[in-house]
N, C-alpha and C positions, 0 to 999 in steps of 0.2 A: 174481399171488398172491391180490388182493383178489376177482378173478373166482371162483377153485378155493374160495377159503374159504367164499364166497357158496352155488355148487355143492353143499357139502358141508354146508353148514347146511339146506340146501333136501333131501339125501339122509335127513341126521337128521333129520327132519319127516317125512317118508316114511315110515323104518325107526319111527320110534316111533308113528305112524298103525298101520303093519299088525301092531304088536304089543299094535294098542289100547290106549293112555296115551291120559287123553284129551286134547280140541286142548289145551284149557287150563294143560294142567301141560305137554305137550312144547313148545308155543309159547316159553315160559317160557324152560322148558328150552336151547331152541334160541336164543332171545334173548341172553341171558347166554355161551352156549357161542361163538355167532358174535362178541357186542363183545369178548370175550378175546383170541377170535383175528385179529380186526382190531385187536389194538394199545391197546383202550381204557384206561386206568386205571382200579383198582375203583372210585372215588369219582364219574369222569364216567360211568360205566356203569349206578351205580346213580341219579345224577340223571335219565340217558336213563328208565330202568325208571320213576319217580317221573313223569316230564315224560310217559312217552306213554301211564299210566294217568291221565293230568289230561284232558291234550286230547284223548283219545279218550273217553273216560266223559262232557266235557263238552260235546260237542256231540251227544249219540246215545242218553243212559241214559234220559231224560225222551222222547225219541221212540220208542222200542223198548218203553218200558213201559207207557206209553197206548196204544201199538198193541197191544198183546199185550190190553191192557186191555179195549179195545172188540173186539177179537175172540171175547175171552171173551166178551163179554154178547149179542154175537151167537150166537153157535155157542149159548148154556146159554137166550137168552130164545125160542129159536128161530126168531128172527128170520132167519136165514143159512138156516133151512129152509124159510120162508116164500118168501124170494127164489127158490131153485130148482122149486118147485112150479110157483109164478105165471109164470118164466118158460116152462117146463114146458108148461102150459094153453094160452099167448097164442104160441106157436109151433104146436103142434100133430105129431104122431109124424112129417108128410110132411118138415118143417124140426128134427126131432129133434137133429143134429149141431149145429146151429146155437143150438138153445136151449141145449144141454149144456157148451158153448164158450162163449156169452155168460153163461149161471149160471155157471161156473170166473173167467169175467174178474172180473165182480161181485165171485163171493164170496173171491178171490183177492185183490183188492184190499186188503181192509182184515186176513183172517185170514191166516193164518200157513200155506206149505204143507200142513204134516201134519196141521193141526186142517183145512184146507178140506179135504184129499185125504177122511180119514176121514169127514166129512159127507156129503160127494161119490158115495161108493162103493155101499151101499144102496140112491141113485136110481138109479145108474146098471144095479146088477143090476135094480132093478123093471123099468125101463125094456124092457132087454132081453129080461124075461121077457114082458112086456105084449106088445111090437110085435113079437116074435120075429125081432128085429135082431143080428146077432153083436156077441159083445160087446164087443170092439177097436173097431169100427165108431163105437160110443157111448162108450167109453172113452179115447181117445186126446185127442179134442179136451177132454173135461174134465181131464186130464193136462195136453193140453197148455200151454193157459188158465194152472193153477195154477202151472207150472213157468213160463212166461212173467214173469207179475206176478211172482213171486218173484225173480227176478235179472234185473229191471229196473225196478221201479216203490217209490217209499218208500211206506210207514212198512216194506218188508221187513229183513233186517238186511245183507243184504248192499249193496246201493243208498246205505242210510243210513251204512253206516261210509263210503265210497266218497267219497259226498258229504262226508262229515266229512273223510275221509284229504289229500280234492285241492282241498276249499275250493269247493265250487264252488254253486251256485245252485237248492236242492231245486227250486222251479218249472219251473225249462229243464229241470232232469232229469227230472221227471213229464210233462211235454209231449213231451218227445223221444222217452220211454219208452214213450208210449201210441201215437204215429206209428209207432216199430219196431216194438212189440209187434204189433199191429191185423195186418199182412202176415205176421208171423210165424207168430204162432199161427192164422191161416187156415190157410197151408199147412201146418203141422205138425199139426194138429188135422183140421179134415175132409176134407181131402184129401187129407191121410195116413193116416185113419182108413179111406176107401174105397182104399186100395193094401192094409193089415193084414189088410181085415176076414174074410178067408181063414184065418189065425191063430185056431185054437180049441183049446180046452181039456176033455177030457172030463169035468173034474172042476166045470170052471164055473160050472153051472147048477143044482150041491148046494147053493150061498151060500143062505144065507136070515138077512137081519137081522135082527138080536135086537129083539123088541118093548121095547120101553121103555114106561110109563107116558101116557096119554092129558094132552093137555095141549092147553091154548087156544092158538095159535101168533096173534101179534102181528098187526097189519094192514098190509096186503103195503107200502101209499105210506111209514108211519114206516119200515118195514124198509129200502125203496131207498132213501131221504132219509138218514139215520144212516149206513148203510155206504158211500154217497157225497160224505157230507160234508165228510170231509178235502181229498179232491179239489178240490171246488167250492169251497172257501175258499181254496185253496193257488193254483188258479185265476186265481182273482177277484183276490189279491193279485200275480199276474203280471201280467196286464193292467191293475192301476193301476199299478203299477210302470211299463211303457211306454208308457202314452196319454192319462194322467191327469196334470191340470196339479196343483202342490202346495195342499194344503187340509186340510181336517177330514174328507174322504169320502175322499181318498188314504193319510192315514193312519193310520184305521180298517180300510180293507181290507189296509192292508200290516201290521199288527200281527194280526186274525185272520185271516190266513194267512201267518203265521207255525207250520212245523209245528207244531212244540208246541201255541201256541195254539189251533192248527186240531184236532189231535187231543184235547183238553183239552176244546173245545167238543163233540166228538163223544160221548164220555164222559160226560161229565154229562147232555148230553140223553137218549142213551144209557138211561143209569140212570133217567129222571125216565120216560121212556113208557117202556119195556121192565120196570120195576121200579116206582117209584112208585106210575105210573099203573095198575098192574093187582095194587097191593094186595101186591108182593111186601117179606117184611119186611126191613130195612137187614143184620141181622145176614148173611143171604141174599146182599143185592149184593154186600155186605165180603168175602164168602167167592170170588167172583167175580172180585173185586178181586185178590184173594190168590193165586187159584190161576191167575190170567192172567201174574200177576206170576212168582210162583213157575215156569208153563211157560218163561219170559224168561230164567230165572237163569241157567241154564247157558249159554245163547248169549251173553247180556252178557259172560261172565268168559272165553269165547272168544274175542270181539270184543274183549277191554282186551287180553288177551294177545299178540292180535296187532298190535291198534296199539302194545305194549312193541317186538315186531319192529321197525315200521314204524320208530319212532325210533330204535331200535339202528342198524340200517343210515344210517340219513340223520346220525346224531349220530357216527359212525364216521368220515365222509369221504367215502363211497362213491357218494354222490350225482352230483357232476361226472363218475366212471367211471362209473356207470350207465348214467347220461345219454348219454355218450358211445355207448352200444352201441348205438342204432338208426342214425345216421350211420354208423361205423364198419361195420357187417351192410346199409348202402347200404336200410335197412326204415322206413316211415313210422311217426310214435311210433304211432297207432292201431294200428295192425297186429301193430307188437312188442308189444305189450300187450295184445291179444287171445292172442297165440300165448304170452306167455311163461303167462298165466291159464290156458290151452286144458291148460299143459303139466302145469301144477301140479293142474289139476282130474284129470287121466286117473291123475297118480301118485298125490296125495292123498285124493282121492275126494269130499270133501266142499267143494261150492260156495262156502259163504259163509270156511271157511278158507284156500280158495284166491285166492279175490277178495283177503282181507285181506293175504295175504303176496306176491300182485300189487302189492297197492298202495305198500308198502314200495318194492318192485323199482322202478317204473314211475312213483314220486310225481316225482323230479327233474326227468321230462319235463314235466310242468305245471307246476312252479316255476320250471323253464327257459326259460317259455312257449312251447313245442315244441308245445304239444297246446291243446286246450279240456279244461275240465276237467271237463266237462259231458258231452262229448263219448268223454273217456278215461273216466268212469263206466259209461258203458253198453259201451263197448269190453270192461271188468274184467268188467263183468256179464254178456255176451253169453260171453265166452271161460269163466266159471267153470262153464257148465252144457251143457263142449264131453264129447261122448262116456265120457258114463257110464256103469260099468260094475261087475264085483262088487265095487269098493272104495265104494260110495257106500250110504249107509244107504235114499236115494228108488227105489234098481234093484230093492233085494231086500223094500219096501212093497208095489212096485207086482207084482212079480212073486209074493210070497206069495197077494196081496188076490186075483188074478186065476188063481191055482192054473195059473201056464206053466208050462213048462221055459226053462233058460236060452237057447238058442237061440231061442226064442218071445221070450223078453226083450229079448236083442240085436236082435234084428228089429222089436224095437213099440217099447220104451221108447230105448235107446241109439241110435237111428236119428232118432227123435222127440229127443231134448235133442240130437243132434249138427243138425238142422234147423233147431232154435229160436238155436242156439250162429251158426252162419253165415248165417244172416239177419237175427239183430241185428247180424253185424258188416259184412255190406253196407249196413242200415240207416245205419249210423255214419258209413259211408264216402258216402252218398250226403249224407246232411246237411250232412257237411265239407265236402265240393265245393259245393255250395247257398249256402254260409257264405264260401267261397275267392273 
């Protein structure tokens, strides 16, 4: 019974997805509808609701909003354009894939899919128009860069609640992240990109981006330095962490990189040369502030609603039977948790709601110590961006931007994220045995 009810909470997720409710109010919805039906009383039901907007807001709202933060001031100082140019230049049109792939990693990193996709789009038609390269060719590996970082690498939001859901060690998860990713997005980018580059569009080559206003773009060293900074602190505080005897230098690096702290320092410096330093006035960055924060809002209050989920379930009982389904289906936790993410992503459509109501399902096996929890992150992450298709909002960006037909879509983009989806999760599977 406690299987079917599960089932059917997962069905009403769906049915209220494709009638567009959005995550946040069905999540909701669906929380409250499942602890009833598991038996809760109203009073433990609403402590659950109270208990997993604490603990989910409190490890993730202060990293979701300096990330949003500093994306913004890249993307408006245009700093984030600076990066793609210079990388652009120092590749040259013969290694073109390669610079368009390493600019998506970059600028992937720190912004946000949809704000790097749309920065992204504009080089990538010049480009195509320049070298008179098809435009898949040049287009997939910057797709597939962004979609990579995004459902594997923090400050993104799916990664970060992950890490928040299963307790586990942002560091190993950014190092592990960047080993999977690196093989991934090789082969889902330019060497997917020369299988597509036959794929064309007669309407393609009408794009012509909107001039904007002339403007002095930052200097290219602050721009890589700032957008890699999180990184490099987060780092730095992993390897003292394992190699460093205890001291005053050990516990420096372990406090700035500390995310927060890490993205906190990003930010401010951020501001001081992108703003400051070039005379732009405060009321200006505030406004930056604002509207990075404000891009945030709605995913935050989708990411609380689902760790309300995530507790309903585990505060229900349901845990020890969850738990039990990868032994009982004879399937390693990795695996079930790839596949059960893989399944929620194809019906629900949307990645980072699918990871979170993965993480619910899938959290027992890392408190059961079944799994690494480090390890079941990237599993959540690899399985959320499995074969995507017209339910997802990234199919019909990429398929508008590039004027396909759906069939062109299915063939470039859902072939490219189901790529990305099963080599992060060989990736997973390789580390585990490394680690066994």
């Amino acid at each position: 019974m406690t299987f079917l009810i599960i089932i059917l909470a997962i069905a009403l997720q769906v049915f209220l997805t494709v009638k567009k409710v959005s995550p946040f109010l069905s999540l909701l919805i669906v929380a409250i509808v499942a602890g009833l039906a598991l038996g809760m009383p109203a009073a433990d039901l609403l402590k659950s609701i109270e208990k997993g907007v604490g603990s989910t807001l409190g490890g993730l709202a202060l990293i979701l909003c300096l990330g949003a933060v500093l994306g913004k001031i890249l993307e408006a100082s245009g700093a984030a354009e600076k990066i793609a140019i210079t990388l652009i230049k120092r590749f040259g049109e013969k290694n073109i894939q390669w610079a368009v792939l390493l600019t998506g990693f970059l600028i992937g990193i720190p912004l946000y899919y949809n704000a790097g996709f749309v920065i992204l789009v504009p080089l990538v038609f010049m480009l195509a128009k320049k070298t008179g390269l098809p435009l898949l060719y040049i287009a997939i590996p910057m797709a597939a860069s962004l979609s990579t970082m995004h459902c594997f690498l923090p400050p993104h939001p799916g990664p970060v609640v992950l890490v928040n859901a299963f307790k586990a060690d942002m560091g190993k998860v950014l190092i592990y992240g960047i080993l999977i990713a690196i093989p991934a997005v090789i082969v889902a980018g330019p060497l997917l990109g020369r299988m597509v580059k036959g794929i064309t569009s007669s309407q393609s080559n009408l794009f012509s981006p909107v001039e904007t206003e002339l403007k002095e773009l930052p200097a290219a060293a602050p721009s890589f330095f700032v957008a890699l900074l999180p990184v490099l602190l987060i780092t730095l505080a992993v390897i003292a962490h394992n190699f460093l005897a205890e001291g005053i230098l050990k516990t420096i690096l372990l406090f700035i990189g500390d995310s927060t702290i890490a993205l906190l320092i990003a930010v401010l410096l951020a501001f001081y040369l992108f703003g400051i330093c070039r005379n732009i006035a405060v009321d200006k960055l505030m406004k930056w502030l604002s509207d990075g924060i404000s891009g945030i809002a709605m995913i935050l209050l989708i990411i609380t609603a689902g760790g309300v989920f995530k507790q309903v379930l585990q505060d229900s009982g349901t845990g020890a039977y969850i738990a039990s389904f990868s032994s009982k289906w004879q399937m390693p936790p990795l695996i079930f948790a790839w596949v059960v993410t893989a399944l929620l992503r194809v019906t629900i459509g949307s990645a980072t709601v699918a990871g979170i109501t993965a993480a619910g399902i899938v959290a027992p096996l890392v408190t059961s110590g079944a799994a690494s929890p480090e390890l079941m992150v990237l599993a959540v992450g690899s399985g959320s961006v499995f074969g995507s298709h017209i339910n997802d909002s990234g199919f019909w960006m990429y398929k508008e931007f590039f004027k396909l037909s759906l069939k062109q879509t299915f063939l470039s983009w859902t072939v490219m994220e189901t790529v990305i989806s099963i080599l992060g999760l060989a990736g997973v599977l390789v580390i585990h045995s490394l680690q066994s």
